[in-house]
C-alpha positions in Angstrom: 0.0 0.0 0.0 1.2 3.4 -0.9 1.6 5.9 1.1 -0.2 9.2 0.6 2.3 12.7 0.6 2.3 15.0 3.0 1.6 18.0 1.3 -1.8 15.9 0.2 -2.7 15.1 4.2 -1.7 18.7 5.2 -4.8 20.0 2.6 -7.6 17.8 4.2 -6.1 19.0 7.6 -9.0 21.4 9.2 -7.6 24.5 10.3 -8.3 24.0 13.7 -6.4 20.6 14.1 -3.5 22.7 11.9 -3.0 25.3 14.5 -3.7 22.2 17.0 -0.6 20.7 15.9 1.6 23.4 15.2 1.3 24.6 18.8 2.1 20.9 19.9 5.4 21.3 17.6 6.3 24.8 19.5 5.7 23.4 22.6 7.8 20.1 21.9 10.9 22.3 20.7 10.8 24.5 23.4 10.8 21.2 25.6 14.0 19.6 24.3 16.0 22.8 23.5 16.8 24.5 26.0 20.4 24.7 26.5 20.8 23.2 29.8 19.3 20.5 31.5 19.5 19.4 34.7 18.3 16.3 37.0 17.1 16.2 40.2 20.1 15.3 41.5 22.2 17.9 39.5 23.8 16.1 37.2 24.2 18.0 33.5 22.5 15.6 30.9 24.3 17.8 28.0 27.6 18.8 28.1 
């Protein structure tokens, strides 16, 4: 079975589940970019 493109997918996408998503995707890179992250026990997990 083939898959369908994205582009294709992204046009039947409602508005509303497009801003949905996109604010999902900003939230998830502001998640796992910050530049330093620290455990509870203060030990860097990037170095």
């Amino acid at each position: 079975m083939k898959t369908k493109p994205f582009s294709e997918l992204r046009k039947r996408m409602t508005p509303e589940r497009r801003a949905k998503n996109e604010a999902r995707a900003q939230l998830m890179l502001s998640v796992f970019h910050k530049p330093k992250v620290e455990t509870r026990h203060g030990a860097s997990l990037h170095k």
